[in-house]
N, C-alpha and C positions, 0 to 999 in steps of 0.2 A: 527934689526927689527924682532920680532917673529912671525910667522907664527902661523895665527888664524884658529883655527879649524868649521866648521861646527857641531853644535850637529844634533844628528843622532835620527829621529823619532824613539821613541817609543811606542807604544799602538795601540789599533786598530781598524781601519775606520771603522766607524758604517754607510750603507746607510739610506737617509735620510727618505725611505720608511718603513724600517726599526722601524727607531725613530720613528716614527708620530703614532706606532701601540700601542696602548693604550690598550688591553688587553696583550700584556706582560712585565714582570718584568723587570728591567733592568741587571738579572742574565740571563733571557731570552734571552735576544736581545744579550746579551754577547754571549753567547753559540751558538746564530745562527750567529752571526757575523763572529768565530773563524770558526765555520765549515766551512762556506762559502768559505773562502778562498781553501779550498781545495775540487779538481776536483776529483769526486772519493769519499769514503768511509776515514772516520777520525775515526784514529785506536788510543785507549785511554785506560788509567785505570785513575778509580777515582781519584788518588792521583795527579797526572801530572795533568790532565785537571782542579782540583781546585789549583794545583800552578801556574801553566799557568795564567788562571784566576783573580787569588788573591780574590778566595773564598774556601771557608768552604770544604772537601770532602761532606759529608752528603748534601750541599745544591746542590751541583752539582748533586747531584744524585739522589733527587726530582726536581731542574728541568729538569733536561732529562727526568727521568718518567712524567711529567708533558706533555711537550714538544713534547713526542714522542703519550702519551697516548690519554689523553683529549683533546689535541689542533693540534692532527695529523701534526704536523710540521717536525718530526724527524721519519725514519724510525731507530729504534733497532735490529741491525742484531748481528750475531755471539751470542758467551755462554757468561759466568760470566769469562770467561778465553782469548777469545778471542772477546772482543767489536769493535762494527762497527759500526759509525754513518750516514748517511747519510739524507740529508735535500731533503723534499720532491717537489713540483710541486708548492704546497702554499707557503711556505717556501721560494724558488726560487721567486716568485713575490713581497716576502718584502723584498729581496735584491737590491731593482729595476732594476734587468737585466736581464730579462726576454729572454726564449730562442729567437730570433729575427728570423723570417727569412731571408734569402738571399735577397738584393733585384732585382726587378722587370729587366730586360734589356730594355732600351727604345724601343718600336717598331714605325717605321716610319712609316705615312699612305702608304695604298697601292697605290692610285694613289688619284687626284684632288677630285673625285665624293665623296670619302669615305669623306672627309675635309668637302664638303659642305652638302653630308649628315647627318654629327654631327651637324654640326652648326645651320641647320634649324631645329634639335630633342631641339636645346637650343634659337629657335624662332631668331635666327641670319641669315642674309648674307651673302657673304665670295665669296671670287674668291679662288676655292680651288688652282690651279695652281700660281697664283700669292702666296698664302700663303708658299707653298710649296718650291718655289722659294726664297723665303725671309729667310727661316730657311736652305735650302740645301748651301746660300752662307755663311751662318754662323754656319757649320757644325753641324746642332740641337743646337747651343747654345743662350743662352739670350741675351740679352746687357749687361748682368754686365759680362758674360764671363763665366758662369754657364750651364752645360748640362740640357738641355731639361728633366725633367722627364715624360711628360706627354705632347702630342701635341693638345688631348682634352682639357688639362688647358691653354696651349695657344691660343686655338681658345676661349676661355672665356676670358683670357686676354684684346683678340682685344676687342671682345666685350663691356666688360667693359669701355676698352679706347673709343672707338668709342661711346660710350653713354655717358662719360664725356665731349667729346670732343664737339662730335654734326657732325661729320667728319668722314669719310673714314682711316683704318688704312691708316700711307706711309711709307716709308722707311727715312723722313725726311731729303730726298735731293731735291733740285728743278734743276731743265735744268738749265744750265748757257751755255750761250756761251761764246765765248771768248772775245767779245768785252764788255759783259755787268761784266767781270771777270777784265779787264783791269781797270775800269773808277773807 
């Protein structure tokens, strides 16, 4: 039995933000594609960057002027001896990965009062202490087993619930004794 090989991608992933950008070329979108991948400054002569490519020298070298000049995409650093490209802040946004920042840490209300004073700024009711209760036995998480981002969206949650319902949030247990557990 011969051992079947995997072919090995070649070419290179253009974000979809990217593509969708209709004033440029698709030598354009090539050239910010390639930068892209690299974090830092992409250090190049004409020749490599159109064999890379699988274009022209001359055309890579109008659109980088292009790129860097007219449509400020490309910052042009270093001489005619030592080239430096780097993509700029615009640039960076049609690669759709924009810097993100960190996110947020959950913060827990401070106590009951704070809970029911959101709730009545969103014309709601609420037992803040019962709320409080309800999510500290399920370590800040949902029902599908998901941390809490936001205990303001959960108090809109109930709400919500409570307005489709016509009901009082519950924990959807009821009292069972043991003899009506039994029959």
């Amino acid at each position: 039995m011969s051992k079947k090989s995997t072919p090995k991608f070649k070419g290179l992933w253009i974000p979809a933000g990217l593509l969708k950008e209709k004033n440029l070329s698709a030598v354009d979108k090539l050239i910010i594609a390639d930068i892209g991948y690299f974090n830092g400054g992409y250090r190049f002569s004409w020749s490599a960057m159109a064999k890379k490519l699988g274009i022209g020298k001359n055309t890579a070298i109008r659109a980088v002027e292009r790129l860097s000049g007219k449509l400020g995409l490309l910052e042009n650093t270093g001489d005619e001896y030592h080239r430096e490209l780097r993509l700029t802040s615009t640039a960076l946004l049609l690669l759709d990965e924009p810097v993100r920042e960190p996110k947020r840490p959950f913060i827990k209300p401070r106590d009951a009062a704070e809970v029911e004073e959101y709730a009545a700024s969103i014309d709601y009711e609420i037992d803040g202490n019962r709320f409080i209760e309800w999510y500290e036995k399920r370590g800040w998480k949902q029902k599908n087993g998901k941390k809490l981002t936001s205990w303001q969206k959960a108090v809109g949650t109930w709400k919500q619930r409570d307005n489709s319902n016509g009901k009082e949030h519950s924990d959807n247990r009821q009292s069972v004794t043991t003899e009506q557990y039994i029959r």
